[in-house]
N, CA, C and O atoms as a CHARMM CRD file, in Angstrom:
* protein
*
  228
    1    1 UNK  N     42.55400 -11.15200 -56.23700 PROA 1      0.00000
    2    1 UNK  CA    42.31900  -9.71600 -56.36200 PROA 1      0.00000
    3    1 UNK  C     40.96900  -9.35400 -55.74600 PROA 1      0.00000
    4    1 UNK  O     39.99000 -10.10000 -55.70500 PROA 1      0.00000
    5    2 UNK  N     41.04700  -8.08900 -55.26400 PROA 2      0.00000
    6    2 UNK  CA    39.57600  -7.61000 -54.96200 PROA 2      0.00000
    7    2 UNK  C     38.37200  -7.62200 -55.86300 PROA 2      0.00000
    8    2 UNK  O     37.21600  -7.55500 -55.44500 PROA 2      0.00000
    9    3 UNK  N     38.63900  -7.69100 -56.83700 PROA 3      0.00000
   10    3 UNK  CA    37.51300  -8.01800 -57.79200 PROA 3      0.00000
   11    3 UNK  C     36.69300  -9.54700 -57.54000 PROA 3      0.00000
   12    3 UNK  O     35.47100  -9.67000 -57.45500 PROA 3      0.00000
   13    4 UNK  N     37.33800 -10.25200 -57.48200 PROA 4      0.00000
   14    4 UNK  CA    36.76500 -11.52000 -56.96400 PROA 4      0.00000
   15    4 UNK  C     36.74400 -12.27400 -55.46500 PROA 4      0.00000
   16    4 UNK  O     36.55400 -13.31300 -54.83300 PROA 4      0.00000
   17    5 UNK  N     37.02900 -11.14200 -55.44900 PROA 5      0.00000
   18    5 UNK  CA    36.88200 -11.43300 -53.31100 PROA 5      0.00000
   19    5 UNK  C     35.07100 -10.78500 -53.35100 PROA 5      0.00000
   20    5 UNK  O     34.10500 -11.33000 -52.81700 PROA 5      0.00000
   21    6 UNK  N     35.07300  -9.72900 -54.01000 PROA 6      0.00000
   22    6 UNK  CA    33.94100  -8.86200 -53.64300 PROA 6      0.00000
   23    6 UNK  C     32.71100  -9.58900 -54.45600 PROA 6      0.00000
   24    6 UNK  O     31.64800  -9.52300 -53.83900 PROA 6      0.00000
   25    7 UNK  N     32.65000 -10.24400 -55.67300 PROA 7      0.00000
   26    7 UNK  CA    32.24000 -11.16400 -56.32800 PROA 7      0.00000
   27    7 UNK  C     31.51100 -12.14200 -55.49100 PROA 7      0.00000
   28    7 UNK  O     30.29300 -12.27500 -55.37900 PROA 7      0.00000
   29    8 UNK  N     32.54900 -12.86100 -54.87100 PROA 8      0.00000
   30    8 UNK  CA    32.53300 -13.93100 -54.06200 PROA 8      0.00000
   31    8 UNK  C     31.42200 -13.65800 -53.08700 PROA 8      0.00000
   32    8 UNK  O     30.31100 -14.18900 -53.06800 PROA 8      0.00000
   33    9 UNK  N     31.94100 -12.67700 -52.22400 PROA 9      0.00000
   34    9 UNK  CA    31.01900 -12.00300 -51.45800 PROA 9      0.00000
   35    9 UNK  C     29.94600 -11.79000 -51.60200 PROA 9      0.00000
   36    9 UNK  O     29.20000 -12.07900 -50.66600 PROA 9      0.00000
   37   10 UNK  N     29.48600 -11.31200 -52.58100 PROA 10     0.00000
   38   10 UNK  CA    28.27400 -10.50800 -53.23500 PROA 10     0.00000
   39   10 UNK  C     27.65600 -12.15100 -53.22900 PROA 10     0.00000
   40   10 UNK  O     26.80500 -12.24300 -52.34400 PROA 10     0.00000
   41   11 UNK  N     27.81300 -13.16700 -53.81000 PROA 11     0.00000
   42   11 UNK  CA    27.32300 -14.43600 -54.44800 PROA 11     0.00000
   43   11 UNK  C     26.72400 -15.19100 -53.27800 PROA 11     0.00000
   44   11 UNK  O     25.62000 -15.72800 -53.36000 PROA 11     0.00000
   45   12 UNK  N     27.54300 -15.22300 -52.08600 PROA 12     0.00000
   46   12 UNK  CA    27.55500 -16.30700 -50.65300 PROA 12     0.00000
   47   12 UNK  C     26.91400 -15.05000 -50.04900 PROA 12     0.00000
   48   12 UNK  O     26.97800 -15.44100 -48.88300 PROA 12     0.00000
   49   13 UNK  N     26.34800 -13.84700 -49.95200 PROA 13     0.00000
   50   13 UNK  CA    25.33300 -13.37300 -49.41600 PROA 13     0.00000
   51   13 UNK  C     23.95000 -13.44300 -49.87700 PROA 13     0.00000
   52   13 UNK  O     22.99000 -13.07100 -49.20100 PROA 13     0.00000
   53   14 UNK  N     23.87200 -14.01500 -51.25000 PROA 14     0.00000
   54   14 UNK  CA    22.64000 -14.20200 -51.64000 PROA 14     0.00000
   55   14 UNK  C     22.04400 -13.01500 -51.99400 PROA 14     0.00000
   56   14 UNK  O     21.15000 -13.16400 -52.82700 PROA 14     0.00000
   57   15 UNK  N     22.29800 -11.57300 -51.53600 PROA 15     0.00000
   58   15 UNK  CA    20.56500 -10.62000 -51.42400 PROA 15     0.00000
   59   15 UNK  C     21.94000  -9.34100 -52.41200 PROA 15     0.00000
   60   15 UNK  O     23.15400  -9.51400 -52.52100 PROA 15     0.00000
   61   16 UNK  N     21.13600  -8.24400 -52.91600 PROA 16     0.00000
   62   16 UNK  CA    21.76300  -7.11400 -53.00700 PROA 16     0.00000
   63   16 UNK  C     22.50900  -6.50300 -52.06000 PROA 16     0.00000
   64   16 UNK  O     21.83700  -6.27900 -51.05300 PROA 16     0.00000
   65   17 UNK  N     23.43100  -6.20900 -51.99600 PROA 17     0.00000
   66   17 UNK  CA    24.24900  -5.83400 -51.10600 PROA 17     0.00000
   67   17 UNK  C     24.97300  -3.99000 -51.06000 PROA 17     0.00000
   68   17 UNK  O     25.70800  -3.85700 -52.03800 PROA 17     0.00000
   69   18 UNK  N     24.92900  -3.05200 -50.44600 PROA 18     0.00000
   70   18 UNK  CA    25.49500  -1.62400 -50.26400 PROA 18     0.00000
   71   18 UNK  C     27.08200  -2.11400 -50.31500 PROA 18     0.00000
   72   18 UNK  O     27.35900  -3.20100 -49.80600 PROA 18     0.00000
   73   19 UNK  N     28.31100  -1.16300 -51.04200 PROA 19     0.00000
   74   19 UNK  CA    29.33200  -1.32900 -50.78200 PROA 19     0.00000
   75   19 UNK  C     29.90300  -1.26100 -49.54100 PROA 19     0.00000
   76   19 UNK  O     31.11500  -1.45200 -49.44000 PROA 19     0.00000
   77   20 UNK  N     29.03100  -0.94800 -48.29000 PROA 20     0.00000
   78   20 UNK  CA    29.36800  -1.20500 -46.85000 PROA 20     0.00000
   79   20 UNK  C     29.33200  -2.13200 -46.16600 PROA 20     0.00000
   80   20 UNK  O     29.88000  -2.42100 -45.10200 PROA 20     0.00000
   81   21 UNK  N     28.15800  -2.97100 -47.28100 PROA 21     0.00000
   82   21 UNK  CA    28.11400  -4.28800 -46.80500 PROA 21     0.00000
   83   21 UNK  C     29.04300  -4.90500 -46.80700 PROA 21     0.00000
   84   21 UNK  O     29.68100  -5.47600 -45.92300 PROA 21     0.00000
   85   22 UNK  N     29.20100  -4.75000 -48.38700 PROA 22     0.00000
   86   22 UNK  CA    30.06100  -5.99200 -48.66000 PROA 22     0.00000
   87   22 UNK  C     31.43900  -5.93600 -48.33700 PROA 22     0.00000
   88   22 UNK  O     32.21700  -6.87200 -48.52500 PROA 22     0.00000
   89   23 UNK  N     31.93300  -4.13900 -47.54100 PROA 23     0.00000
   90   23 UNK  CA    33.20700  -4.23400 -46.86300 PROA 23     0.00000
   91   23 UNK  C     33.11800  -4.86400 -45.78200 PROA 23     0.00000
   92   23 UNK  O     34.09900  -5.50300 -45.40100 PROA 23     0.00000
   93   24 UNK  N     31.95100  -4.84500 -45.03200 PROA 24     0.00000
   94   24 UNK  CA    32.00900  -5.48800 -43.74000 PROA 24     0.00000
   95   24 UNK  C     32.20800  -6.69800 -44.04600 PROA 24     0.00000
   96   24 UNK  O     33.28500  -7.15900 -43.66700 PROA 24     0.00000
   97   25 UNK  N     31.28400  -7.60900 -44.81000 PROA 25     0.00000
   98   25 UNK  CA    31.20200  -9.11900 -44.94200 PROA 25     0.00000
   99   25 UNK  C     33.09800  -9.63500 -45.72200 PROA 25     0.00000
  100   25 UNK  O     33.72600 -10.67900 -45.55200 PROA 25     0.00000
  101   26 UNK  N     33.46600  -8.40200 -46.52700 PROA 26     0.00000
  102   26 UNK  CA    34.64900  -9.55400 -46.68600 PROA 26     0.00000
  103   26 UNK  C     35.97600  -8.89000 -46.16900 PROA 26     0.00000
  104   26 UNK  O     37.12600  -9.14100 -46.52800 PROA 26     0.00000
  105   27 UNK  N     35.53500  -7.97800 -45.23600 PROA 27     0.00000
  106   27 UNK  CA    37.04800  -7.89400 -44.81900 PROA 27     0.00000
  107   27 UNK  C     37.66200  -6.85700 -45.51000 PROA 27     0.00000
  108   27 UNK  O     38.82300  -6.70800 -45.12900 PROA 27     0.00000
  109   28 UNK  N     37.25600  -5.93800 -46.54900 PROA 28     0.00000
  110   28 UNK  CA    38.47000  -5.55200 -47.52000 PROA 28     0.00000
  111   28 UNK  C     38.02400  -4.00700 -47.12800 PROA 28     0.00000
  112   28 UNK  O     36.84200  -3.81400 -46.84400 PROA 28     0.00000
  113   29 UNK  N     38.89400  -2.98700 -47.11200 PROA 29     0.00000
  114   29 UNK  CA    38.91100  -1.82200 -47.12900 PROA 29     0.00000
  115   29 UNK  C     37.85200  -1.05500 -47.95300 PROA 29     0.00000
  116   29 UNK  O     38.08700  -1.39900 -49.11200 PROA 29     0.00000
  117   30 UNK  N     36.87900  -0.25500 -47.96400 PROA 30     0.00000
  118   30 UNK  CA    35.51000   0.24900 -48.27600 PROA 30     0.00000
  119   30 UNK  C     36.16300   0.70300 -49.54900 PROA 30     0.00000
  120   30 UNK  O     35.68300   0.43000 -50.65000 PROA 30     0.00000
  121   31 UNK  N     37.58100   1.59900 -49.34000 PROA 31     0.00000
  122   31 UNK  CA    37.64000   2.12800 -50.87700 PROA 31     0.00000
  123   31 UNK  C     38.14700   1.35800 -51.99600 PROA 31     0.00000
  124   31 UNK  O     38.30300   1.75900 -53.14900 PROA 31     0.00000
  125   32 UNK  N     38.44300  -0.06700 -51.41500 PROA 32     0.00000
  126   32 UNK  CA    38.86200  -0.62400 -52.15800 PROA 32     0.00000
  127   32 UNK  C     37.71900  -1.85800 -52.79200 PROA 32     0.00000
  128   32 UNK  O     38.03800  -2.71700 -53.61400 PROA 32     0.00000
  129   33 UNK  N     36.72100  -1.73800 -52.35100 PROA 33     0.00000
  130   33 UNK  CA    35.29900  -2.25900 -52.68100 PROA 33     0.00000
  131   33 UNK  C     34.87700  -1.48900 -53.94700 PROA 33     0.00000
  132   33 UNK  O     34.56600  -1.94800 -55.04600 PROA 33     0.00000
  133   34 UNK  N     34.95000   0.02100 -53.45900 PROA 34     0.00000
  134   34 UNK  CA    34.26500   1.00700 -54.77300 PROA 34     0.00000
  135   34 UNK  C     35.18500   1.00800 -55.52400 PROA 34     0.00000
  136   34 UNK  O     34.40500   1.53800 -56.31600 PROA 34     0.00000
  137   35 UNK  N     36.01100   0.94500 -56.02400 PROA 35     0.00000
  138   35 UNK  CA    37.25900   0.68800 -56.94400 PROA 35     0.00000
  139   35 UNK  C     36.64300  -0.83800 -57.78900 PROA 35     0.00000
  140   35 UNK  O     36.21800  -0.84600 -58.94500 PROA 35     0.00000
  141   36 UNK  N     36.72800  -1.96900 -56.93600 PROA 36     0.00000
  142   36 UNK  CA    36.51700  -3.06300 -57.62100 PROA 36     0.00000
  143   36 UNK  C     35.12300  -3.44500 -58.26000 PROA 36     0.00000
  144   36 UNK  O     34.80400  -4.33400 -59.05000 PROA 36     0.00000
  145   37 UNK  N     34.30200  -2.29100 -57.52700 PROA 37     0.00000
  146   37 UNK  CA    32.28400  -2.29100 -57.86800 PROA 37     0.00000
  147   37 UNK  C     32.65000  -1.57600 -59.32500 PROA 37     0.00000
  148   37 UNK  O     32.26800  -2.21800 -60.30400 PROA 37     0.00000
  149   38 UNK  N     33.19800  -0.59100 -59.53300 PROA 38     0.00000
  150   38 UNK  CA    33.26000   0.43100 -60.65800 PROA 38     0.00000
  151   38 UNK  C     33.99400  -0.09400 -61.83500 PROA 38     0.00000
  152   38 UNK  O     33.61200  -0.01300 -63.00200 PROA 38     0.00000
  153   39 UNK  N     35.00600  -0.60100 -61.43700 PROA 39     0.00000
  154   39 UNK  CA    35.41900  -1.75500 -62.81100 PROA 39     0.00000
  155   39 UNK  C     34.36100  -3.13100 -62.89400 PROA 39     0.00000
  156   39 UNK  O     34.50500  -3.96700 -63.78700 PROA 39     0.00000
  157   40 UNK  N     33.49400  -3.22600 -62.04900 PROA 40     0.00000
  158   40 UNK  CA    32.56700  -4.76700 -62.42500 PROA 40     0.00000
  159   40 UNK  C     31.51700  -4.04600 -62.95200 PROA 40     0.00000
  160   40 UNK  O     30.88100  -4.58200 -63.86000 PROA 40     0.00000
  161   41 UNK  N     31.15300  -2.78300 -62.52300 PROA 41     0.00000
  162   41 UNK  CA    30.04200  -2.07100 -63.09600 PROA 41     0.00000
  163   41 UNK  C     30.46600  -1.66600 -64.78200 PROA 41     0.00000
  164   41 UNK  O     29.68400  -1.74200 -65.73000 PROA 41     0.00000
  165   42 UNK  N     31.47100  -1.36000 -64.82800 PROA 42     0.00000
  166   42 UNK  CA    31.91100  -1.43800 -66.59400 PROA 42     0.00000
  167   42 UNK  C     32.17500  -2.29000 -67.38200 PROA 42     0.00000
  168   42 UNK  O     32.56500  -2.21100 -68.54700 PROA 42     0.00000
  169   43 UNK  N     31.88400  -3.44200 -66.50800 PROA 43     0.00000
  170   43 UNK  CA    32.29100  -4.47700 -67.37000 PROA 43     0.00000
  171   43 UNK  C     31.16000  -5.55600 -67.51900 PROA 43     0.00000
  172   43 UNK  O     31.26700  -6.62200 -68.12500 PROA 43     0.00000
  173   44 UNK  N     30.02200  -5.07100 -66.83300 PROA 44     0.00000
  174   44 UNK  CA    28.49000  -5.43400 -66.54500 PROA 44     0.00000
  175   44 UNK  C     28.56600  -6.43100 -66.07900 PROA 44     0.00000
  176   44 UNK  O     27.98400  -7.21300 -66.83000 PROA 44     0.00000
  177   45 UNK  N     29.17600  -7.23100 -64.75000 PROA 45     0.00000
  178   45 UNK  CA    28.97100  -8.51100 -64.48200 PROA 45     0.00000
  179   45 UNK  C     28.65500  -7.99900 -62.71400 PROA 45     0.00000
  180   45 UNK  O     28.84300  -8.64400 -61.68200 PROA 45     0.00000
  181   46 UNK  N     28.16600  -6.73500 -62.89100 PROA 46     0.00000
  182   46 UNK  CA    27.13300  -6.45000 -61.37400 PROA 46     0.00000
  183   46 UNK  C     25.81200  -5.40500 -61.71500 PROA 46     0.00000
  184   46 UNK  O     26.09900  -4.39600 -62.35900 PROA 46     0.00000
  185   47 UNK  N     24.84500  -5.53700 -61.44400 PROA 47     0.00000
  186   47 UNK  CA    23.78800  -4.86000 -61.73300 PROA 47     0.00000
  187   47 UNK  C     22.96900  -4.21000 -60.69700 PROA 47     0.00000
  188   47 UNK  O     22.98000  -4.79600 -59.61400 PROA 47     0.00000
  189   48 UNK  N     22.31000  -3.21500 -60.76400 PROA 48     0.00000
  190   48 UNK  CA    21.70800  -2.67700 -59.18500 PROA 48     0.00000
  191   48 UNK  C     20.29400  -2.83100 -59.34100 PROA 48     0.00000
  192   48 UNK  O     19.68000  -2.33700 -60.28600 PROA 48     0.00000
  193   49 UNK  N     19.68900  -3.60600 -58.29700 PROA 49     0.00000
  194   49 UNK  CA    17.86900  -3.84900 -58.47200 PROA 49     0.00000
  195   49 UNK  C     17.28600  -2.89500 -57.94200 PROA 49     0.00000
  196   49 UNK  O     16.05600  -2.85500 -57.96800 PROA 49     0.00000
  197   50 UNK  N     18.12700  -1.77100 -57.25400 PROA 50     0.00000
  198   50 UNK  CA    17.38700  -0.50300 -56.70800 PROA 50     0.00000
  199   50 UNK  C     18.65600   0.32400 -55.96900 PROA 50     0.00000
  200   50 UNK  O     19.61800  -0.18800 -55.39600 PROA 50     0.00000
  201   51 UNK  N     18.43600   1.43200 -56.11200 PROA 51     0.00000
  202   51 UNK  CA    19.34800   2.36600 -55.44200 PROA 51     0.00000
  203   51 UNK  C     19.94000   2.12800 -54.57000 PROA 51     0.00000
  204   51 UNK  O     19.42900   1.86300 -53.48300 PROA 51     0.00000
  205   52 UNK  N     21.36800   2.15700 -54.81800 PROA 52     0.00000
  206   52 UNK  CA    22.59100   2.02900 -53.79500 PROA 52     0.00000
  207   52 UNK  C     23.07300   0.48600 -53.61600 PROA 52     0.00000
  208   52 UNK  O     24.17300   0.28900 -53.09900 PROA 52     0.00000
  209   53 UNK  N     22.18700  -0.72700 -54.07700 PROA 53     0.00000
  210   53 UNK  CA    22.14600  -1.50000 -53.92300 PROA 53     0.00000
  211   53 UNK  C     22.81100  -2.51200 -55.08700 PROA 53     0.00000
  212   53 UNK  O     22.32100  -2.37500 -56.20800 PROA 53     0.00000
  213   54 UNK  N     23.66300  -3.31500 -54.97000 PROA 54     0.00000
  214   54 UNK  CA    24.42000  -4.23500 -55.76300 PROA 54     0.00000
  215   54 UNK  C     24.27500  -5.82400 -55.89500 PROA 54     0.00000
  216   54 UNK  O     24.67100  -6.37700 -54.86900 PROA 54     0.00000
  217   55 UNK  N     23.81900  -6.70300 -56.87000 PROA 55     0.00000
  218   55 UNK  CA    24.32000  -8.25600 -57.37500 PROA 55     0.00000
  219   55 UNK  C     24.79400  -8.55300 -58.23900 PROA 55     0.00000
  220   55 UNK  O     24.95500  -7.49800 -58.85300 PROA 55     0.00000
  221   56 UNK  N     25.25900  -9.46800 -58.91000 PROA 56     0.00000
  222   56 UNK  CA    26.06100 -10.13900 -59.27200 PROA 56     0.00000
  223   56 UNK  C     24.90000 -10.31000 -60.65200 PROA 56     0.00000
  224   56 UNK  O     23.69400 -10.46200 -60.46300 PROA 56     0.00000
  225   57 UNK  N     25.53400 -10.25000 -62.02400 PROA 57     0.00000
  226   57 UNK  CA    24.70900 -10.47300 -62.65800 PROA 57     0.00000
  227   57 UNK  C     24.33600 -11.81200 -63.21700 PROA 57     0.00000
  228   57 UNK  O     23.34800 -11.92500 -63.94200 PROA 57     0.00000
């Protein structure tokens, strides 16, 4: 599932990542990034170290 594609992603880039990034780096459709950021963001296993910006908690 996209939830752990984007995970994945987020982890093997190492740095905070924009949801544009991380469409570019894994391939997956942008709206389907913010879909899978917004259920990891409610479920707190992604955190933002500064505006706009996303890791893995």
């Amino acid at each position: 599932m996209s939830l752990e594609k984007v995970l994945e992603t987020m982890r093997s880039e190492g740095k905070p990542m924009k949801a544009g990034e991380i469409s570019d780096a894994s391939g997956l459709d942008k709206k389907e990034v913010d879909k899978a950021m917004k259920i990891l963001k409610k479920e707190e296993k992604i955190v933002s170290p500064k505006f706009c910006y996303w890791e893995p908690k």
